[in-house]
N, C-alpha and C positions, 0 to 999 in steps of 0.2 A: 379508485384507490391509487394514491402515489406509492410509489415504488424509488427508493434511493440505494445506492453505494457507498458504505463510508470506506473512501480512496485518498490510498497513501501514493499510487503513481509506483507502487513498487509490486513485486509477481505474487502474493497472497491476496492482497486488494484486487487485482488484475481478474487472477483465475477465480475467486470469488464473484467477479462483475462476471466475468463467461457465463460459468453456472446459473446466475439470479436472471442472464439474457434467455437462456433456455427454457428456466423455469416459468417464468413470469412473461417473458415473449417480449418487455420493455422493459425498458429503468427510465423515470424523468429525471433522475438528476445523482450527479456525483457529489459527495461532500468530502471539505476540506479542511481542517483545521490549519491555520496557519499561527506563526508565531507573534508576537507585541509585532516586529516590524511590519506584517504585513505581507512582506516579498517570499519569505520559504515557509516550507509549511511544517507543521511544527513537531513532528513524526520524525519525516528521516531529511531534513533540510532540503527539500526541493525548491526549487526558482517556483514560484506562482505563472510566469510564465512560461513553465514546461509542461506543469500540470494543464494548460489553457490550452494547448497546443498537443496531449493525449487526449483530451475533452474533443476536441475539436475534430479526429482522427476518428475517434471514436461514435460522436454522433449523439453527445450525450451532453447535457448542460451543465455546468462544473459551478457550485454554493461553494464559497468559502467562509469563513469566519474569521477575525482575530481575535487568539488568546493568550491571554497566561497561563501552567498547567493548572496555578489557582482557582482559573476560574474558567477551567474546561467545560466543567459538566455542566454549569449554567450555561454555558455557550451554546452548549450542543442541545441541553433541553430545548433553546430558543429556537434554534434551528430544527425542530421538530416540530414544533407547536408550528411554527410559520408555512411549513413545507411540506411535512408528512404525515399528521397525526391522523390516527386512526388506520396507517397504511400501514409500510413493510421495509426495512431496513437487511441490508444484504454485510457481511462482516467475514474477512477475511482470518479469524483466529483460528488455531487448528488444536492448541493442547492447554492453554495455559487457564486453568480457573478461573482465576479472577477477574481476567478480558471479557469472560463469558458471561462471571456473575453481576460485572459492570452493566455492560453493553444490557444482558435484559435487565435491572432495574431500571435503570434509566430508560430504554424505549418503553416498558408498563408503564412508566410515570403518565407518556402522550397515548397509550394506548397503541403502540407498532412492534408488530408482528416480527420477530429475528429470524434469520434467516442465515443457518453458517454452513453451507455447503462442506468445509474444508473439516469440518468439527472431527476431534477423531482417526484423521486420517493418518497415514503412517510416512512421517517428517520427510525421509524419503522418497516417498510414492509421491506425495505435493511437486515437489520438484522433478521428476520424471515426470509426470502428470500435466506436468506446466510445457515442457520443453519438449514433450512428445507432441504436443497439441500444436506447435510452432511459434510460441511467444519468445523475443527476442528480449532481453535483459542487460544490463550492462552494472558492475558492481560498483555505486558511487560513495560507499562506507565501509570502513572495518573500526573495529574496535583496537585503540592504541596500543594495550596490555598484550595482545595477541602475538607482536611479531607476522601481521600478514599482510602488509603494505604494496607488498608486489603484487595482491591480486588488485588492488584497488584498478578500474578501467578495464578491467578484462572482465568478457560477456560471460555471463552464468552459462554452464554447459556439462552435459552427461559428466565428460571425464572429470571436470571442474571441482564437482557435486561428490566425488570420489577422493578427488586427491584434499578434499575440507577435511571427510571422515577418517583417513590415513593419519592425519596429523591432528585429530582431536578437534574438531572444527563442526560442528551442527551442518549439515546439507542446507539445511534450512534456513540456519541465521535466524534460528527462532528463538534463542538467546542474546540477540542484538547483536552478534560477531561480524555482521556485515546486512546492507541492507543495496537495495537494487533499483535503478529506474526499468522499466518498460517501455520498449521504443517501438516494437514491432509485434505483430502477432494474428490470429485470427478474426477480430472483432474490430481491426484498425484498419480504416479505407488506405492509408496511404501512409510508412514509416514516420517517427516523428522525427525533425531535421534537429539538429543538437551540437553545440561544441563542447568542449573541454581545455577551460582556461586555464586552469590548476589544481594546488589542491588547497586546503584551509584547515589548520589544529583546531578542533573542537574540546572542551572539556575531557569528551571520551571517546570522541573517534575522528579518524583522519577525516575530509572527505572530498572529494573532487568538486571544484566549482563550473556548475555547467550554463550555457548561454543558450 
């Protein structure tokens, strides 16, 4: 039975992979969607080569795909059928319906087993949860609208996670207010090495361009 992650490179995909390691004792393969270019992935703009280079730390085989979001869920059925059918799919959503009503139609389609550790859990506690466990994060997105561009480049943290909710801000970024790479943590043989070249205006969010 294959066992996969679908991984964004950010800290609910992350502590999601933890969990499905404990549970299942393996994962063969991380999956990625990436964008028409190919280079980031199509989620929260990550370089394909960061993602290869947490794969790689991790000990784990990194799938990706390219798509348009038109034509995501063909993507991703493909990459079931090929990869994991009849196995188990591991999913880092924690409250939002629809992710959830997605994710299992689509894995019943190939017949794979969901699998959402986080499901439920209290938006808060995920991120205490994450950072008590010793996963290191670094914040490479905010949403424009917001006014919080100053956190952009500054590592997710207890007090961090704090001063978001003080100012109306999801702990979690589970309304897309900010989204995270993971660079260090329990399940990584060795930190991932990374720079920060700038940043880049996206339609809806600022974001740090990292090498």
């Amino acid at each position: 039975m294959k066992v996969f992650c679908s991984f964004s490179g950010g800290k609910d995909s992350m502590l999601a992979l933890y969990y499905g390691l404990k549970k299942y004792k393996k994962v063969d393969y991380l999956f990625t969607m990436l964008s028409e270019d190919c280079i980031h992935s199509r989620a929260h703009g990550l370089p394909k080569s960061l993602l290869e280079k947490q794969a790689q730390s991790i000990g784990i085989r990194l799938i990706t795909k390219c798509s348009s979001w038109k034509e995501y869920e063909n993507n991703f059925l493909s990459f079931l059928d090929e990869y994991v059918k009849g196995g188990v799919g591991i999913f880092g959503d924690i409250d939002l319906q629809e992710h959830l009503d997605w994710v299992e139609n689509v894995c019943s389609k190939k017949d794979v087993e969901v699998f959402e550790p986080l499901w439920l859990k209290k938006r808060k506690d995920v991120v205490n949860e994450f950072l008590s466990l010793g996963f290191k994060a670094k914040i490479i997105a905010v949403k424009k609208d917001l006014g919080i561009e100053k956190y952009l480049g500054k590592d997710l943290t207890f007090d961090l996670a704090d001063e978001f909710e003080k100012i109306g801000i999801d702990a979690c970024g589970e309304n897309g207010e900010f989204h995270t790479f993971v660079y260090d943590g329990p399940i990584f043989k060795h930190p991932v090495d990374f720079k920060v070249k700038g940043t880049v205006q996206k339609e809806r969010n600022i974001v740090l361009e990292l090498e």
